[in-house]
C-alpha positions as CSV (number, residue, x, y, z in Angstrom):
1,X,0.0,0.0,0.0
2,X,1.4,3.6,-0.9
3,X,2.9,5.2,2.3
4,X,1.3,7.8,3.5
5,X,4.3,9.5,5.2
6,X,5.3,10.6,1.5
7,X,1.9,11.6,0.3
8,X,2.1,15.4,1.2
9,X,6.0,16.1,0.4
10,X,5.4,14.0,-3.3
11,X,2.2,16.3,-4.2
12,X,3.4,19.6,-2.4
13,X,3.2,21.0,-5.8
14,X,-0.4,20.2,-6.1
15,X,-2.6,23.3,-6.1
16,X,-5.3,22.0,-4.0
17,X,-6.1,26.2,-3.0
18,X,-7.1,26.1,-6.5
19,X,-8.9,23.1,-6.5
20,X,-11.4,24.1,-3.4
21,X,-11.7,26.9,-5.1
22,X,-13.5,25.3,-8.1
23,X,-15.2,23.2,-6.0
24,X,-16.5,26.2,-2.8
25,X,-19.1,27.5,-5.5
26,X,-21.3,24.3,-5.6
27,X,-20.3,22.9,-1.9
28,X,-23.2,24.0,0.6
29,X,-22.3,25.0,4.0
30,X,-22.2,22.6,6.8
31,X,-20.6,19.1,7.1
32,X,-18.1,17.4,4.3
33,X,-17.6,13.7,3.9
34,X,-14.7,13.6,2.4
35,X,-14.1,10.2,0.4
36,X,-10.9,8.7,-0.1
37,X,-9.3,12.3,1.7
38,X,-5.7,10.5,2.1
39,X,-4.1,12.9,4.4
40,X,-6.8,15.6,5.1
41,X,-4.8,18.5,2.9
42,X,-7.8,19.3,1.0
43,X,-10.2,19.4,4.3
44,X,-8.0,21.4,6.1
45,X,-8.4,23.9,3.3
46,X,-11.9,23.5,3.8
47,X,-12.0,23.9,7.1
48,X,-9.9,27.0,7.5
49,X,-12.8,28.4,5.0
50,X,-15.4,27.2,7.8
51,X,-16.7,23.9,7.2
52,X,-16.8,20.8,9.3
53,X,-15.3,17.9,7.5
54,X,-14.8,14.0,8.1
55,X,-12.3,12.0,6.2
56,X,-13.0,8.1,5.1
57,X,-9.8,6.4,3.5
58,X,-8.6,2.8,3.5
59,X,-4.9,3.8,4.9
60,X,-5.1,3.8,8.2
61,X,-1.6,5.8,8.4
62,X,-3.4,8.7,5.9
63,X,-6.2,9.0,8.4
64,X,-3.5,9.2,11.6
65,X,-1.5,12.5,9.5
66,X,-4.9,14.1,8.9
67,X,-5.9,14.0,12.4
68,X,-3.0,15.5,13.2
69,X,-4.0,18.2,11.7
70,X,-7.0,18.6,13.1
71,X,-9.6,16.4,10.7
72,X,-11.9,13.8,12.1
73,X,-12.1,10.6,10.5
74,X,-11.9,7.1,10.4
75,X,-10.3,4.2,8.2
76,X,-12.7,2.3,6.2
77,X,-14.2,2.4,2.7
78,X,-17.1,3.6,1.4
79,X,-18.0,0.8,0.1
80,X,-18.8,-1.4,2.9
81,X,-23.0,-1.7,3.8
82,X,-21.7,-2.3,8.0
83,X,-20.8,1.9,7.6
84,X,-24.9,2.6,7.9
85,X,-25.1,1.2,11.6
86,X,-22.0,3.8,12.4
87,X,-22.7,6.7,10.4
88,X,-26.6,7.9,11.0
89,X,-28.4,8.4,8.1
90,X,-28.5,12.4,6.8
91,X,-24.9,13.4,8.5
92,X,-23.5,15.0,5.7
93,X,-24.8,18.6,4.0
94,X,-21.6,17.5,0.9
95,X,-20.0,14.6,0.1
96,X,-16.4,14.9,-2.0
97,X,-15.2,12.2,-3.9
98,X,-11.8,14.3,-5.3
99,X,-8.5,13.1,-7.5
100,X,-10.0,9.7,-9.0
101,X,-11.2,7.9,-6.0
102,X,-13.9,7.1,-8.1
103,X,-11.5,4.8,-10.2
104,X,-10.9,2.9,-7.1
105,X,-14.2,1.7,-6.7
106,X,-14.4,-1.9,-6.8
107,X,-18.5,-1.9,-5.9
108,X,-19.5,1.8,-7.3
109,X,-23.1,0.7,-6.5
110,X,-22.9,0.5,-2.8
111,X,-20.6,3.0,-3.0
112,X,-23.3,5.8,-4.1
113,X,-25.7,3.7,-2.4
114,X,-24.2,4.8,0.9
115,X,-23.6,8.4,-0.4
116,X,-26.7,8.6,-1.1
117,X,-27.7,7.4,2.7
118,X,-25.2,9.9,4.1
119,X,-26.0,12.8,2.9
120,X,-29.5,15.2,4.2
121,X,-31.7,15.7,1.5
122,X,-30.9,17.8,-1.3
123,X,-27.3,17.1,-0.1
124,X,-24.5,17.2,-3.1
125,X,-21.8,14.8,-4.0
126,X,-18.8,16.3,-6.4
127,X,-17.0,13.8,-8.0
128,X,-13.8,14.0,-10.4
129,X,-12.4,11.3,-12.7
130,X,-9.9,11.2,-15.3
């Protein structure tokens, strides 16, 4: 598994200022679940800029660096149905699926299954993919 210890120095050059910046116009305020959020830099952003957000990623060392800096989450996938009995229906005002996580989806059906669980009505999901 890619070490997360590297993640931040290898994409320092990553403009992920810019990227939030695409994204704040369709993002409504409140709570962010942040798919796949690796190392939190892209919540912290969007925290600073006053939102709440909660990371889900698979590395377990990812989610240790962004709770460092000050981001809740937890290591798991989004795919798994068990994630309804410990996340309550309706948590999440956004959900952000950011830098190809989508790719990584072995089961995208109970993927956006559970995104759609998560999130309060008229809730939005951005996705990218390349």
């Amino acid at each position: 598994m890619f070490k997360a210890k590297h993640y931040d120095r290898i994409y320092k050059d990553k403009n992920y200022s810019d990227e939030v910046a695409q994204i704040k116009k369709y993002l409504k305020k409140g709570i962010i679940l942040d798919i796949g959020g690796g190392t939190g830099i892209r919540s912290k952003i969007l925290q600073d800029l006053g939102y709440e957000c909660f990371i889900i990623d698979p590395n377990k060392e990812a989610i240790d660096i962004a709770k460092k800096k000050g981001i809740y989450g937890g290591k798991t996938i989004i795919e798994k149905s068990e994630l309804k009995e410990v996340i309550p229906k309706g948590s999440f005002d956004n959900a952000i699926m950011l830098f190809n996580v989508l790719g990584f989806l072995v089961n995208p059906y109970l993927a956006f299954e559970n995104i759609n669980y998560f999130l309060r009505k008229g809730g939005r999901l951005i996705i990218d993919c390349w």
